[in-house]
NUTORSE-893878 format. One record per residue (C-alpha): y negated, z negated, x; residue in one letter. Coordinates in Angstrom, 3 decimals, padded with zeros to 6 digits. Layout:
<rec y="Y" z="Z" x="X" r="A"/>
...
//
This chain:
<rec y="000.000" z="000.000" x="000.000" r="X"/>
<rec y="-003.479" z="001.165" x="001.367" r="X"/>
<rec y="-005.590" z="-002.281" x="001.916" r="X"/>
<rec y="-009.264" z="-002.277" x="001.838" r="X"/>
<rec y="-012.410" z="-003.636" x="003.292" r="X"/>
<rec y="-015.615" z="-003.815" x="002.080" r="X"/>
<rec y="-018.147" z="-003.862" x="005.350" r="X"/>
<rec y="-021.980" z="-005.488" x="004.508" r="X"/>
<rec y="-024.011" z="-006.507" x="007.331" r="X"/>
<rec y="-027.628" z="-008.064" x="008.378" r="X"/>
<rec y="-028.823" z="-009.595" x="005.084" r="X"/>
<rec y="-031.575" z="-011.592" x="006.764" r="X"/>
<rec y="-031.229" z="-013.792" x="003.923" r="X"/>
<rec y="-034.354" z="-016.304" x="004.114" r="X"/>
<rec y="-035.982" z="-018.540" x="001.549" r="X"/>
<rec y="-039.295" z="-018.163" x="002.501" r="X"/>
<rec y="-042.239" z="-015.754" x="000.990" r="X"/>
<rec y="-039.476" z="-012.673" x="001.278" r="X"/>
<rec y="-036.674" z="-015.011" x="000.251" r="X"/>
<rec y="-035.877" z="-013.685" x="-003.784" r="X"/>
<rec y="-035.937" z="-010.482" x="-002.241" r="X"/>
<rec y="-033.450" z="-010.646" x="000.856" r="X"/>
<rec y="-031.519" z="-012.672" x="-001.597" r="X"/>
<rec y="-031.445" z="-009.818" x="-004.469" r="X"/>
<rec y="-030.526" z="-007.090" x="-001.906" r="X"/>
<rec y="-027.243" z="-009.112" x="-000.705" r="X"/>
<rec y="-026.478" z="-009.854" x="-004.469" r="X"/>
<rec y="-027.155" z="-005.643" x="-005.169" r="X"/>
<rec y="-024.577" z="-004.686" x="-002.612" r="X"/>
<rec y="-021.660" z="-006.915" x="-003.873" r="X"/>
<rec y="-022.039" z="-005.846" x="-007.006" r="X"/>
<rec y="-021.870" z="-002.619" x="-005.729" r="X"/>
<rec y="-018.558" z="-003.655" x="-004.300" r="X"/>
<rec y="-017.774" z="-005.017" x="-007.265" r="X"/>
<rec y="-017.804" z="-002.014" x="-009.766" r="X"/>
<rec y="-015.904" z="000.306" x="-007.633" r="X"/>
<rec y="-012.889" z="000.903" x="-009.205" r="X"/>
<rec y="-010.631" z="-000.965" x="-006.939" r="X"/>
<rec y="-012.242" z="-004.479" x="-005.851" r="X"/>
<rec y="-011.184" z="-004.522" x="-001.703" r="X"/>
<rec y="-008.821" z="-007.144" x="-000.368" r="X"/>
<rec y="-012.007" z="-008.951" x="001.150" r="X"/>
<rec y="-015.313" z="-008.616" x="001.827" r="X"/>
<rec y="-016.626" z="-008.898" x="005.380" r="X"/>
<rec y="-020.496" z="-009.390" x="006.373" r="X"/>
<rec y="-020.991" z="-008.959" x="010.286" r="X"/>
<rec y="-024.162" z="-011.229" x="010.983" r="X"/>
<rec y="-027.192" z="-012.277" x="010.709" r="X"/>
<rec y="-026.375" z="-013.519" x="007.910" r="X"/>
<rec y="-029.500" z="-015.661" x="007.720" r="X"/>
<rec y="-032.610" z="-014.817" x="009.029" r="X"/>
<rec y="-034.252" z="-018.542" x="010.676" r="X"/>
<rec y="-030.118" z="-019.611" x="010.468" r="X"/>
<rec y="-031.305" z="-022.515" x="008.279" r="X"/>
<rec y="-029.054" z="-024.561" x="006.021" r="X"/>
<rec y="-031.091" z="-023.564" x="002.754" r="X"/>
<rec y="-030.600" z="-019.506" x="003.849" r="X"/>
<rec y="-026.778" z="-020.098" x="004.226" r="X"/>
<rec y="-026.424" z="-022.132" x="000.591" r="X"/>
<rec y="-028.646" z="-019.359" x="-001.125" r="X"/>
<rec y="-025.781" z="-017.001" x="000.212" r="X"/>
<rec y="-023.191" z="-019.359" x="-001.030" r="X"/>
<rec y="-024.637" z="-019.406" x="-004.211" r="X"/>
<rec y="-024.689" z="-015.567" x="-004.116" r="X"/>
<rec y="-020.514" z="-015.333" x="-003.199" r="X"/>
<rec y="-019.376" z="-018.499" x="-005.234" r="X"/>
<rec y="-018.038" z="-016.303" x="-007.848" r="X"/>
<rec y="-017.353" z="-013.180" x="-006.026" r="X"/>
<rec y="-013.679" z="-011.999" x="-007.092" r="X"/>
<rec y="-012.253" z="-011.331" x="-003.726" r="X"/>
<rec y="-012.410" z="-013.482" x="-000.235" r="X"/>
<rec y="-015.872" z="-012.755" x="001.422" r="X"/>
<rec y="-015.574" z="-013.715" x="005.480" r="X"/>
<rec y="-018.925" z="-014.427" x="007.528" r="X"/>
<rec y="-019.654" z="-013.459" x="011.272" r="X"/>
<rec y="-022.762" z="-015.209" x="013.224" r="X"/>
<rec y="-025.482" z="-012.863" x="014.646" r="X"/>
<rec y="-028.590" z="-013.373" x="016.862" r="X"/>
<rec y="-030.914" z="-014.969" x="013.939" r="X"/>
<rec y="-027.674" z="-017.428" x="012.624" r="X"/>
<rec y="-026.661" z="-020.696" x="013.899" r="X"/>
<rec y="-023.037" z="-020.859" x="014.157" r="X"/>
<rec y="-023.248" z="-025.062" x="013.971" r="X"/>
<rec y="-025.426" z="-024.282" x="010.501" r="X"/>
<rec y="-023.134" z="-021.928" x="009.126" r="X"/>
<rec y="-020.150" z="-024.172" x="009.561" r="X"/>
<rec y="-021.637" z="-026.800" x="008.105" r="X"/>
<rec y="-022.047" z="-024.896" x="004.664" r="X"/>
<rec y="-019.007" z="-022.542" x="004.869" r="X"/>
<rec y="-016.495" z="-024.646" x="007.492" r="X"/>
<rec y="-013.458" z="-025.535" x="006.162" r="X"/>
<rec y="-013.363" z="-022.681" x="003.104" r="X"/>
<rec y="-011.261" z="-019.563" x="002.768" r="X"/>
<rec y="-014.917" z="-017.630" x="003.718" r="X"/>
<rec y="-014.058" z="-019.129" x="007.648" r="X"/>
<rec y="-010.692" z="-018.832" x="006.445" r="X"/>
<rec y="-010.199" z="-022.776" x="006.405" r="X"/>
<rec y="-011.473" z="-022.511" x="010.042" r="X"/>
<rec y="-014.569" z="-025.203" x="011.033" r="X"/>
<rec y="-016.168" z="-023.129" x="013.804" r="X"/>
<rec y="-017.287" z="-019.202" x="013.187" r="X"/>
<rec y="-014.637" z="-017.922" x="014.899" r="X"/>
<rec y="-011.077" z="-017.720" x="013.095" r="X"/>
<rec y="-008.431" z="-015.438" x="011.991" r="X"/>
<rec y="-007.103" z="-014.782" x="008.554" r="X"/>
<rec y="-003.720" z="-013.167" x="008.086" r="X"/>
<rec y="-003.867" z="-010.746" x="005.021" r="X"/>
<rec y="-000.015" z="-009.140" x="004.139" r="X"/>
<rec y="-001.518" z="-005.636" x="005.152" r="X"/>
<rec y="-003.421" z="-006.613" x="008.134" r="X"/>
<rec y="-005.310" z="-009.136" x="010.489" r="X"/>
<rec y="-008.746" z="-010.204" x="010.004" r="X"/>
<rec y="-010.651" z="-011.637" x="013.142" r="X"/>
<rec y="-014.249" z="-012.801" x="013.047" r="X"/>
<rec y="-015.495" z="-013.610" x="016.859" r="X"/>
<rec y="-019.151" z="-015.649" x="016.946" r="X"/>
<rec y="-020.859" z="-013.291" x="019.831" r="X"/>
<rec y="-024.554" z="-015.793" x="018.997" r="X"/>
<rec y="-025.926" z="-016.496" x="022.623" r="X"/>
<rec y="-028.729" z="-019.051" x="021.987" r="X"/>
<rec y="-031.992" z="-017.952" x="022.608" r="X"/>
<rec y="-031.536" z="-014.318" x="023.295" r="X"/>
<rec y="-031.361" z="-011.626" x="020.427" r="X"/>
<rec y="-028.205" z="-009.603" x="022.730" r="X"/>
<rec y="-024.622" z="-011.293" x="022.224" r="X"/>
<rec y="-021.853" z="-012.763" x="024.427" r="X"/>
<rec y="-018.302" z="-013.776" x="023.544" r="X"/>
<rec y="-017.270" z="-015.755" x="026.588" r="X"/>
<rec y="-014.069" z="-016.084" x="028.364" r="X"/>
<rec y="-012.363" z="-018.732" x="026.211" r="X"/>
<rec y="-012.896" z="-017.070" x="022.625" r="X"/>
<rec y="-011.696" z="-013.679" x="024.606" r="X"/>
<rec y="-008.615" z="-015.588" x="025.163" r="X"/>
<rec y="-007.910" z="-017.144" x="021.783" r="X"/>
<rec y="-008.678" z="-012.931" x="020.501" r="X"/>
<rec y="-005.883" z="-012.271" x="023.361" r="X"/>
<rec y="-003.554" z="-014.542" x="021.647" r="X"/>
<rec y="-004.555" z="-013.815" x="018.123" r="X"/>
<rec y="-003.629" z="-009.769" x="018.271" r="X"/>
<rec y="-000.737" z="-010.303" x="019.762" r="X"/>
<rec y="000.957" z="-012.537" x="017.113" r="X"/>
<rec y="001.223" z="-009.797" x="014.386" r="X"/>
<rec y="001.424" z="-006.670" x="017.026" r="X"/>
<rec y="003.486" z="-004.902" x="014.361" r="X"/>
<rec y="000.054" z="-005.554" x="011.273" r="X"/>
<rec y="-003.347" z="-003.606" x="012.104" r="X"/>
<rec y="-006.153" z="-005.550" x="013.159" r="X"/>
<rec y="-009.610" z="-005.513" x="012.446" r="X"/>
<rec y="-011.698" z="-007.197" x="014.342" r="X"/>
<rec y="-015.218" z="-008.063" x="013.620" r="X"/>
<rec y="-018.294" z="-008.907" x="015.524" r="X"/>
<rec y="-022.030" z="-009.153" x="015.180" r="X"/>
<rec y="-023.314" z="-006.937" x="018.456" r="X"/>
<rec y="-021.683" z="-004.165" x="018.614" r="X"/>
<rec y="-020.010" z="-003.664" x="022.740" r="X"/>
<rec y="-021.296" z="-000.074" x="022.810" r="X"/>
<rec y="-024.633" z="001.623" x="023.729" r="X"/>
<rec y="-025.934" z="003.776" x="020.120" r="X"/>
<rec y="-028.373" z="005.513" x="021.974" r="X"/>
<rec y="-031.561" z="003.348" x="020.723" r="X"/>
<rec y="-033.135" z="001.705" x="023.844" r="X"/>
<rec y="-034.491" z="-001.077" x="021.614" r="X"/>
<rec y="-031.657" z="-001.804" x="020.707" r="X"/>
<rec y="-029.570" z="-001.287" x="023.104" r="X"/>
<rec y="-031.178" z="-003.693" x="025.315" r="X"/>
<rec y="-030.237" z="-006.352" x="023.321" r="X"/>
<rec y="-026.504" z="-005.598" x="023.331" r="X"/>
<rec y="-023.131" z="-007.424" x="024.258" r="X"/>
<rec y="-023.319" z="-008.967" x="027.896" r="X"/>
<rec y="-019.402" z="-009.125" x="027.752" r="X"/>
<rec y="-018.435" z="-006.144" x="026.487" r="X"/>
<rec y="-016.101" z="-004.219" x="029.693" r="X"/>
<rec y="-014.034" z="-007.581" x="028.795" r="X"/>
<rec y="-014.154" z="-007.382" x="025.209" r="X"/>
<rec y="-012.456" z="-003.827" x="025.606" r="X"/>
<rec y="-010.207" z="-004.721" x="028.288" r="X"/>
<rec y="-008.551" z="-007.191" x="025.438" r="X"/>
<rec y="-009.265" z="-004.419" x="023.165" r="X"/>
<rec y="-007.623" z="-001.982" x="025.281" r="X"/>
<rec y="-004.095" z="-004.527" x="025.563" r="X"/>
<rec y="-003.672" z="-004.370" x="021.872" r="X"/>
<rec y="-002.960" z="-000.769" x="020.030" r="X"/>
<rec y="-002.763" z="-002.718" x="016.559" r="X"/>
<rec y="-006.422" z="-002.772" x="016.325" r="X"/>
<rec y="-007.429" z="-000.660" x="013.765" r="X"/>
<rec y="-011.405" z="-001.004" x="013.441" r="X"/>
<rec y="-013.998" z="-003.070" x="015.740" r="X"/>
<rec y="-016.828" z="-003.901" x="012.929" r="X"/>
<rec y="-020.318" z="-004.661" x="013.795" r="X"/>
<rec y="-023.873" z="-004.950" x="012.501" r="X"/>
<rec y="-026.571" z="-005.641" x="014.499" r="X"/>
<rec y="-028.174" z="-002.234" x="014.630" r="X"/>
<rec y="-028.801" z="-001.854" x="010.991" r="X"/>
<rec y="-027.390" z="001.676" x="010.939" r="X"/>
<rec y="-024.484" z="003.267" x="010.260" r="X"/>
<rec y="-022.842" z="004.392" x="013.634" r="X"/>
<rec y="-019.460" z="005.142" x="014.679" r="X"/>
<rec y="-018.136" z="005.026" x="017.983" r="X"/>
<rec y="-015.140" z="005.196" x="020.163" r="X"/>
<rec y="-014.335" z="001.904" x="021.611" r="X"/>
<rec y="-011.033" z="001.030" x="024.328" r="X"/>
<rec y="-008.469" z="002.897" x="022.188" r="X"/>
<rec y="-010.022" z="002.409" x="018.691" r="X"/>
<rec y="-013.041" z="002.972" x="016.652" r="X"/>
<rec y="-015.734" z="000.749" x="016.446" r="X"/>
<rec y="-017.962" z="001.222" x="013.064" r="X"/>
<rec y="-021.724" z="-000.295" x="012.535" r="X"/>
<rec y="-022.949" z="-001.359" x="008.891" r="X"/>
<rec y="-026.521" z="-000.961" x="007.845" r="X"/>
<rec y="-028.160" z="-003.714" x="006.787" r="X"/>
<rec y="-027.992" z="-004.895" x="002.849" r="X"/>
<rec y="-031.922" z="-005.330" x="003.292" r="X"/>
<rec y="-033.558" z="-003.179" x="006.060" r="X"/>
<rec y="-032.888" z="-000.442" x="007.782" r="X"/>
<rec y="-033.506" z="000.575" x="011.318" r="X"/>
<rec y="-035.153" z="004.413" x="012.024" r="X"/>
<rec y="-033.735" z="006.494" x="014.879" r="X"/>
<rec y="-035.374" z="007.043" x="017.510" r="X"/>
<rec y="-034.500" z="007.940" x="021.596" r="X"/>
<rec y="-037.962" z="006.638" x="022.526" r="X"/>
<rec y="-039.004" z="003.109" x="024.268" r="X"/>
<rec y="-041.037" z="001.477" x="021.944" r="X"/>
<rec y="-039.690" z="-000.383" x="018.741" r="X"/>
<rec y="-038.210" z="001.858" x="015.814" r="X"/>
<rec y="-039.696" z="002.219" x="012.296" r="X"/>
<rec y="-038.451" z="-000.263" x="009.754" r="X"/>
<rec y="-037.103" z="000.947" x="006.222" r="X"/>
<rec y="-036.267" z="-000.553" x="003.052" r="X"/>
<rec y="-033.972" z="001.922" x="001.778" r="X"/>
<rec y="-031.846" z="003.836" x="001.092" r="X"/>
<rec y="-029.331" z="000.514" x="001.604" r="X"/>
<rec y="-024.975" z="001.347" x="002.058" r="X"/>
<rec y="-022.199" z="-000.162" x="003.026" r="X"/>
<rec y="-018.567" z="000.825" x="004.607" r="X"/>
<rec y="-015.466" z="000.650" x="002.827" r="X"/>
<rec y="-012.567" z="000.684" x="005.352" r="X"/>
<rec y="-009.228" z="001.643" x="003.948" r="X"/>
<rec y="-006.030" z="001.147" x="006.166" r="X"/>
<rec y="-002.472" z="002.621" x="005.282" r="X"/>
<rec y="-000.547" z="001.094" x="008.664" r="X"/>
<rec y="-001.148" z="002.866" x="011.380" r="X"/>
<rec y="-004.122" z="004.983" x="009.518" r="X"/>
<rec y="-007.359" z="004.159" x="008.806" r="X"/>
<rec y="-010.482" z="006.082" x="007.170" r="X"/>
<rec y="-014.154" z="004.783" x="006.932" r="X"/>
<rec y="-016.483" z="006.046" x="003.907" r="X"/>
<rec y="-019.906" z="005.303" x="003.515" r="X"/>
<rec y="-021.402" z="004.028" x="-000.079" r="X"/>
<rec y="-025.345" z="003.759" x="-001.113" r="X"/>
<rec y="-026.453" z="000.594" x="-002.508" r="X"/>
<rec y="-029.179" z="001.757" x="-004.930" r="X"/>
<rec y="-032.583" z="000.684" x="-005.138" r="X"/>
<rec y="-033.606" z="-001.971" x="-007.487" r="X"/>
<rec y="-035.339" z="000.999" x="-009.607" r="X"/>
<rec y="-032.184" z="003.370" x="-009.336" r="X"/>
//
């Protein structure tokens, strides 16, 4: 049976001046994922989950996913606090009964991994030796079930110097771990607030905008141009050994 994922990323969700609005975005994309005609096995959003990573940000999300019909699984980004988050969410099946932000949850049709790449006080990312370990040991328990591992800061350059100076610091080591394990389906990230896809140490590595702002192209130096919409998010579906990646637009509030 084909398993699904539903991939949201970056809601910046704050509860300041912008607050109902980062809010209303997040809520517009799930129940995006919720009509389509077959809810996914889980939802995953890759970071940055809040925007200041205060407590209030991470209880207006779970008030946004306390009735969401399906498992929805958290990753820290640069803006989050991964002690903050697992003080809301530590211990529930959204850290998959885990009490830090990294953890594993074992789904029939495949493995979910969530890896915390915050590095405090810097917007780039870094997973460290000892949670590239514990990944080690975590693909290689099911090396038979696809992975899919997910991330905030995506371990590849997109080809937007902004951003891509504020990448992974660790990433030749992420995909030498990568590399050992040929179970891994998808890498998911966020981060970049565009959709990019990517070749990454024997698999593919997929980017999810952001439910609330999006990031303009641009090869140039100086800091890209910021967009509301149009908003999407990935649905990856994995059959064993195959896996395909579509695209779907959240609409805008007046669509």
């Amino acid at each position: 049976m084909t398993m699904a994922i539903a991939h949201l990323s970056d809601p910046h969700t704050t509860t300041g001046a912008q607050g109902d609005e980062s809010v209303e975005r997040l809520r517009r994309g799930l129940d995006c994922v919720r009509a389509l005609d077959r809810l996914p096995d889980c939802v995953v959003i890759t970071g940055d989950v809040a925007d200041g990573g205060h407590r209030q940000e991470y209880e207006a999300v779970r008030a946004v996913i306390a009735d969401f019909p399906v498992p929805v699984h958290l990753t820290t980004g640069n803006h989050d606090d991964p002690r903050g988050l697992a003080e809301v969410f530590g211990g529930t099946d959204v850290l998959g009964g885990a009490r830090e932000a990294r953890y594993a949850v074992d789904y029939p049709g495949f493995t979910l991994v969530a890896l915390d790449s915050h590095m405090p006080g810097s917007p780039g990312g870094r997973l460290g030796a000892d949670q590239l370990a514990w990944l080690d040991d975590v693909l290689a328990r099911r090396p038979d079930v696809p992975a899919v591992v997910c991330v905030h800061h995506p371990p590849v350059a997109v080809g937007i110097p902004y951003l891509d100076g504020m990448g992974m610091e660790d990433a030749a080591e992420f995909a030498g771990v990568i590399a050992r394990h040929r179970n891994v389906a998808r890498v998911l990230a966020g981060h970049v607030h565009r959709a990019v896809v990517a070749d990454f140490a024997g698999a593919t590595l997929t980017t999810a905008p952001s439910t609330h702002i999006q990031i303009g192209f641009t090869t140039g130096e100086d800091v890209p141009p910021l967009h509301a919409d149009p908003a999407s998010f990935l649905l990856h579906l994995i059959d064993g050994a195959s896996a395909v990646t579509h695209t779907l637009p959240i609409p805008p509030a007046t669509g």
